[in-house]
Backbone bond lengths (Angstrom), bond angles and torsions (degrees), N, CA, C in turn:
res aa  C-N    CA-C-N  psi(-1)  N-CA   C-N-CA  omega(-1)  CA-C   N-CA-C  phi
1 X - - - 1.447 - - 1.521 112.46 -
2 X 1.107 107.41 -30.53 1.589 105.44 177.36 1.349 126.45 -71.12
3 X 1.444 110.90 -24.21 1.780 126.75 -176.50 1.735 82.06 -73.44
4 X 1.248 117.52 -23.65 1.669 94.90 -155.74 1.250 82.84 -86.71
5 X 1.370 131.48 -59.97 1.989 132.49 -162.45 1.763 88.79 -42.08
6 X 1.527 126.41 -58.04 1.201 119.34 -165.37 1.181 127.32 -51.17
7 X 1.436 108.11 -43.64 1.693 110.59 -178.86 1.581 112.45 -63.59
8 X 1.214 138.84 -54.53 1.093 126.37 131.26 1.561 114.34 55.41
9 X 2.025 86.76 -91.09 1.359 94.51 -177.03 1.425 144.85 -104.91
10 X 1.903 92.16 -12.90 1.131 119.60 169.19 1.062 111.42 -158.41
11 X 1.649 122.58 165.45 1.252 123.64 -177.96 1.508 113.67 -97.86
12 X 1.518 134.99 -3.16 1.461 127.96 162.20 1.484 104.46 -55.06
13 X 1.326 119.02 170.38 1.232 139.47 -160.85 1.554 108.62 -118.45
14 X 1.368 165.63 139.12 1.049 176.68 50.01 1.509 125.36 35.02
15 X 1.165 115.91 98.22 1.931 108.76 -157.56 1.760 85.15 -93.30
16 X 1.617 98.00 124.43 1.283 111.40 -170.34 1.729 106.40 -119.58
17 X 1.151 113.79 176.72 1.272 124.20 156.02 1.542 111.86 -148.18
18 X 1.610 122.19 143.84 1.367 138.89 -170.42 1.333 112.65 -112.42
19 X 1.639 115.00 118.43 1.177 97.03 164.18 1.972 101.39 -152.19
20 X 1.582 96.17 108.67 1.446 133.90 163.14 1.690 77.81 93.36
21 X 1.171 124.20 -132.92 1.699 112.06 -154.00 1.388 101.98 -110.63
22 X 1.734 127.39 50.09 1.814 130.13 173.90 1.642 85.77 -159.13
23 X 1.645 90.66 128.71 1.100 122.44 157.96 1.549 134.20 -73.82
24 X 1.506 120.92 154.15 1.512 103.00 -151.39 2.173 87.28 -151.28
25 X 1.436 119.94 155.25 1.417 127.96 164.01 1.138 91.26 -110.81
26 X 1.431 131.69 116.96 1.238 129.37 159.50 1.615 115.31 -103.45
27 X 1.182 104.45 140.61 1.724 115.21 -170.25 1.540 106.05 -63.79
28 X 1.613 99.75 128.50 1.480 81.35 -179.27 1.646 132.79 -89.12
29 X 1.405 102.25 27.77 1.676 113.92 162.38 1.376 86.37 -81.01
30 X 1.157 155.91 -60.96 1.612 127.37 -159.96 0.978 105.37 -70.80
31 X 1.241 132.27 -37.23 1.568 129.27 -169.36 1.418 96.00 -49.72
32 X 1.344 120.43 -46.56 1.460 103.03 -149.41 2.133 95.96 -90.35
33 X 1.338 120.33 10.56 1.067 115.06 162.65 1.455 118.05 -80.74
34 X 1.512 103.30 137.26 1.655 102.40 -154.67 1.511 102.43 -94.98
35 X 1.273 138.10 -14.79 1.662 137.38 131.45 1.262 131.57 -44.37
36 X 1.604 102.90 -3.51 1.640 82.88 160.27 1.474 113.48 -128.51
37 X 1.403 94.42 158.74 1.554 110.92 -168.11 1.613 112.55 -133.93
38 X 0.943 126.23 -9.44 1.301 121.65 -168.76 1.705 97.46 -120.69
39 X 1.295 118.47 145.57 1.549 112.26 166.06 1.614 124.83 -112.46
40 X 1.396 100.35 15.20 1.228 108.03 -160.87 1.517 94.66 -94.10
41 X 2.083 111.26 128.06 1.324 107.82 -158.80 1.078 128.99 70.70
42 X 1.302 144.44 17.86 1.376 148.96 -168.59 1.537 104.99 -152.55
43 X 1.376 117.36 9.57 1.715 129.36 -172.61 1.493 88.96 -133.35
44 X 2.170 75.14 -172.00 1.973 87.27 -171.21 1.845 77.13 -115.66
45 X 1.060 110.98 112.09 1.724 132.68 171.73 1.723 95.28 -34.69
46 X 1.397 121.35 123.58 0.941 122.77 146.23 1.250 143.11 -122.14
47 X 1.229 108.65 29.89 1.766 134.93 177.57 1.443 112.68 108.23
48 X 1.624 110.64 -171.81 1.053 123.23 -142.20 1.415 115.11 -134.26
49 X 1.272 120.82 170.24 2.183 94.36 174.14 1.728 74.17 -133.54
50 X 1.628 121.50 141.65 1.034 147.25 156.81 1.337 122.57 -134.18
51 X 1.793 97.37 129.34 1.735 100.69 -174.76 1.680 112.76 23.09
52 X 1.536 85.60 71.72 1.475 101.03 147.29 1.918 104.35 80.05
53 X 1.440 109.37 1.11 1.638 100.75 -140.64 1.835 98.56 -134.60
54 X 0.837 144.28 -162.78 1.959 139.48 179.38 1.439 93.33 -164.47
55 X 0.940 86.42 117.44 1.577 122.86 -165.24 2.052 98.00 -118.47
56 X 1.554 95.18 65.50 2.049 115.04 177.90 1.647 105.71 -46.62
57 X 1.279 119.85 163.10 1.106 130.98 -159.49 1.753 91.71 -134.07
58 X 1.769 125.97 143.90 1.227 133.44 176.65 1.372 103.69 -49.30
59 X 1.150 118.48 -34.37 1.531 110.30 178.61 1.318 123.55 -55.93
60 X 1.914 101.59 -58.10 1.527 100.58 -178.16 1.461 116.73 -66.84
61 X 1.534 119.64 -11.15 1.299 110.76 -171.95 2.045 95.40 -95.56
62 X 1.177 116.56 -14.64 1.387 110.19 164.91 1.826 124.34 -60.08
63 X 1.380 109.10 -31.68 1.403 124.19 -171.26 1.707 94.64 -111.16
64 X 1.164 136.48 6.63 1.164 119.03 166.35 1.538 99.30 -96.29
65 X 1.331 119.10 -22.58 2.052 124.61 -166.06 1.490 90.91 -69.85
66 X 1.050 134.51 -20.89 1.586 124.69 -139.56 2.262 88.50 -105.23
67 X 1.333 101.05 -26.70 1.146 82.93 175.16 2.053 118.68 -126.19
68 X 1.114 89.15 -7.02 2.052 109.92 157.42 1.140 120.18 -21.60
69 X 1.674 106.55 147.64 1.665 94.53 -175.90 2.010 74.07 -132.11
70 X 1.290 112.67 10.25 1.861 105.20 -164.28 1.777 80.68 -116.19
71 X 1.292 119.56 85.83 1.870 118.19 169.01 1.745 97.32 -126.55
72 X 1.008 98.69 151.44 1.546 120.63 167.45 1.855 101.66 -120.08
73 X 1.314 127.66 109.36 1.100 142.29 -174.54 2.061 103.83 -82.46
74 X 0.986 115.55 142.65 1.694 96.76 -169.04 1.920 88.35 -140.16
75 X 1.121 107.93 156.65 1.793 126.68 177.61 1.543 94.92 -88.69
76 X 1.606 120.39 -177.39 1.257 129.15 -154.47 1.177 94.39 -79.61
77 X 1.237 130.91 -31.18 1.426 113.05 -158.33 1.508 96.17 -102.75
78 X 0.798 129.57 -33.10 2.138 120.63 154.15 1.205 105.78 -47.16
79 X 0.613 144.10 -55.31 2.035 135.12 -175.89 1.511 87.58 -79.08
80 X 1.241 159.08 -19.51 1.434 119.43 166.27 1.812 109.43 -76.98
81 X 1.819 95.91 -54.03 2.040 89.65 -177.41 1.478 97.81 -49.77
82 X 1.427 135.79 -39.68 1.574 99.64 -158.12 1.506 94.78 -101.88
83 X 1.230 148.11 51.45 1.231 168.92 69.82 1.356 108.41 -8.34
84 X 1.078 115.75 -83.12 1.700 117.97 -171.45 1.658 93.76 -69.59
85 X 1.169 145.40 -13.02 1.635 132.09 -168.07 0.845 113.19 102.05
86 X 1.406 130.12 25.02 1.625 130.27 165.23 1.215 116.41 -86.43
87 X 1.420 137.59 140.49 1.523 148.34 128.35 1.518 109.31 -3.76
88 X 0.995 101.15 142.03 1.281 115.11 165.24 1.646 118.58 -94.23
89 X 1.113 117.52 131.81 1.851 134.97 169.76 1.317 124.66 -96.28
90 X 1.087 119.29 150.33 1.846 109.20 170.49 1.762 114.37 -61.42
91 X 1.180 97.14 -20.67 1.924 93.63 160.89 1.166 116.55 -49.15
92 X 1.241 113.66 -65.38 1.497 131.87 -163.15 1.488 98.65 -70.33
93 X 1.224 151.21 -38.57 1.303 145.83 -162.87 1.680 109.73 -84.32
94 X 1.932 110.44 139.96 1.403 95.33 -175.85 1.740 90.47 -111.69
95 X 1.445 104.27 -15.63 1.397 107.00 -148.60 1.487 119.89 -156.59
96 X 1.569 117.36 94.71 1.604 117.99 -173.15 1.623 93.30 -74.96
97 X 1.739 116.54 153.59 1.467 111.96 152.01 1.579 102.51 -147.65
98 X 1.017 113.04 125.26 1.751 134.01 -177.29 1.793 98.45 111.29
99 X 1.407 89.61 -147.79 1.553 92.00 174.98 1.689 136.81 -100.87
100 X 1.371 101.49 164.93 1.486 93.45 -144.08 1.717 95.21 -125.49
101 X 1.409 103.05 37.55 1.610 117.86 176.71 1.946 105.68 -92.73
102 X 1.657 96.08 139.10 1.720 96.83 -178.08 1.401 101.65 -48.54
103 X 0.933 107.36 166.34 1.494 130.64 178.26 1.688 122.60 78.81
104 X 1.522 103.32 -39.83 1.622 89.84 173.71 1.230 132.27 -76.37
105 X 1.541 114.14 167.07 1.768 111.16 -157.91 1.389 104.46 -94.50
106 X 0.806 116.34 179.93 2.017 129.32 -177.92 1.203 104.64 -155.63
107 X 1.149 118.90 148.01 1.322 140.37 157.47 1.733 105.09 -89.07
108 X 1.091 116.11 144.53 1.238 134.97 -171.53 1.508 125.73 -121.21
109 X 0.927 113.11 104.80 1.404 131.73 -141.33 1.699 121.55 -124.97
110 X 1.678 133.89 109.57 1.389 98.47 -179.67 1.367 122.02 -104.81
111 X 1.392 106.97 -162.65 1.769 104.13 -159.90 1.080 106.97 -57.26
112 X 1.215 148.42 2.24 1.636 151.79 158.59 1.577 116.01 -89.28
113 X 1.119 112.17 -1.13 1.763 116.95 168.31 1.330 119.14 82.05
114 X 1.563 104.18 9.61 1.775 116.28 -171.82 1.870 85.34 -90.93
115 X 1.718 87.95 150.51 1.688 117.51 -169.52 1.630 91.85 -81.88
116 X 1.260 98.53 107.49 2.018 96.53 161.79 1.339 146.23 -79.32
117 X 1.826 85.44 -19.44 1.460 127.01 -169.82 1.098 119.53 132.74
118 X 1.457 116.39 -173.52 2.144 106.39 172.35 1.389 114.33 -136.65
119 X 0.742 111.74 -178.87 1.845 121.79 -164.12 1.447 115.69 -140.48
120 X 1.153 103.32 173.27 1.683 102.09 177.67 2.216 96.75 -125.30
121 X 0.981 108.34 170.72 1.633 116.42 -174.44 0.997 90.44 -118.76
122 X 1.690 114.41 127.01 1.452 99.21 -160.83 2.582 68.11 -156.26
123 X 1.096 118.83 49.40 1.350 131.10 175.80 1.641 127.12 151.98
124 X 0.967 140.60 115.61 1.492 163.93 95.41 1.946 86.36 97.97
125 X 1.066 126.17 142.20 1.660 115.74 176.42 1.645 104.31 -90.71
126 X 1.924 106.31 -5.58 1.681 88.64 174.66 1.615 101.45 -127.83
127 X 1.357 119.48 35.70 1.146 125.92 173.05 2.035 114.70 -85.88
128 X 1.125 109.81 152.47 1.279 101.57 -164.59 1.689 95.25 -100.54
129 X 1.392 117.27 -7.67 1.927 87.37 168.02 1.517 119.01 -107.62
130 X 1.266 144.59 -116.18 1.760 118.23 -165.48 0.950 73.99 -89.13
131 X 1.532 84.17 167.08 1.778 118.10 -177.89 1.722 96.54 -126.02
132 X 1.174 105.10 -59.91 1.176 118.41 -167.11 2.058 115.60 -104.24
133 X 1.221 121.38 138.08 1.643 99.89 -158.67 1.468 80.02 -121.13
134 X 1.521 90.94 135.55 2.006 92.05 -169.27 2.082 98.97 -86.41
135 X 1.035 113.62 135.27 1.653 132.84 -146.94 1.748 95.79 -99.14
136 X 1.859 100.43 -60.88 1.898 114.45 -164.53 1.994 76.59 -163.75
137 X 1.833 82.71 134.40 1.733 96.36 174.49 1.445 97.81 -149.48
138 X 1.585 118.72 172.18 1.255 124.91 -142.94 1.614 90.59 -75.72
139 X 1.325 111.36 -30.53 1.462 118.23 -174.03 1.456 126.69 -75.21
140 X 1.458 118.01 8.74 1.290 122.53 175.48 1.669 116.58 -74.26
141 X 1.670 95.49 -12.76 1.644 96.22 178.51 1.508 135.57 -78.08
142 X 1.760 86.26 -15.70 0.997 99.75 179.20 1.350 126.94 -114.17
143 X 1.327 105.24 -19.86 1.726 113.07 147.82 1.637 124.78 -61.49
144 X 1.076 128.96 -22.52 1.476 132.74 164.52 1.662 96.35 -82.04
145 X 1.241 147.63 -42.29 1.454 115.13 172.13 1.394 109.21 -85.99
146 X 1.255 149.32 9.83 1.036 143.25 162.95 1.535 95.80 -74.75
147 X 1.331 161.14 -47.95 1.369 157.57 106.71 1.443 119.31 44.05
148 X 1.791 99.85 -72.09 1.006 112.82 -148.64 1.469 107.48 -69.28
């Protein structure tokens, strides 16, 4: 499930390791330690497969931006609303790159090329209400412990 979320956005490949249904980069100085066997906790988490579905991690969508051709580039005040969990608007957008048909996903990105999170296009790229529907953003980490 993860080769599929990946292609997506790019066509490089992601050297992963699986263990039970979350994916993991494990360093390959442990790899080559011959006591270990498990990778779970010992990687950089790169999501999960739930009911049927891949459920990406800020990480993998950080190392997928760097080589993507599916980014939505956003001005200051787009990287704050989709910061807090807002949609994206044609305000907020400086810069489509790939395609700009409903349904496909983007990574979300600001004018400095840092991963904000990604979205789905879910309206028109010169329409004035969302364009872009914010999906997972850097700020979900901190809105779930504000929760807790």
């Amino acid at each position: 499930m993860i080769e599929d979320f990946c292609r997506k956005f790019t066509a490089k490949s992601v050297d992963y390791e699986k263990a039970g249904n979350a994916y993991y980069i494990i360093p390959k100085e442990l790899k080559e330690i011959e006591s270990f066997t498990k990778p779970v906790m010992m990687g950089l988490y790169l999501g999960e497969d739930r009911k049927e579905k891949f459920f990406p991690s800020l990480a993998l969508l950080t190392i997928l931006a760097k080589t993507s051709e599916e980014k939505v580039c956003v001005k200051d005040i787009g990287e704050m609303d989709f910061v807090y969990g807002k949609d994206l608007r044609k305000r907020h957008i400086l810069k489509f790159e790939g395609e700009t048909k409903i349904g496909f996903l983007k990574i979300v990105v600001n004018k400095n090329g840092e991963c904000l999170g990604y979205g789905k296009i879910i309206g028109e790229k010169n329409s004035e209400g969302v364009i872009v529907k914010n999906v997972l953003d850097i700020g979900d980490y901190i809105r779930r412990e504000k929760n807790l």
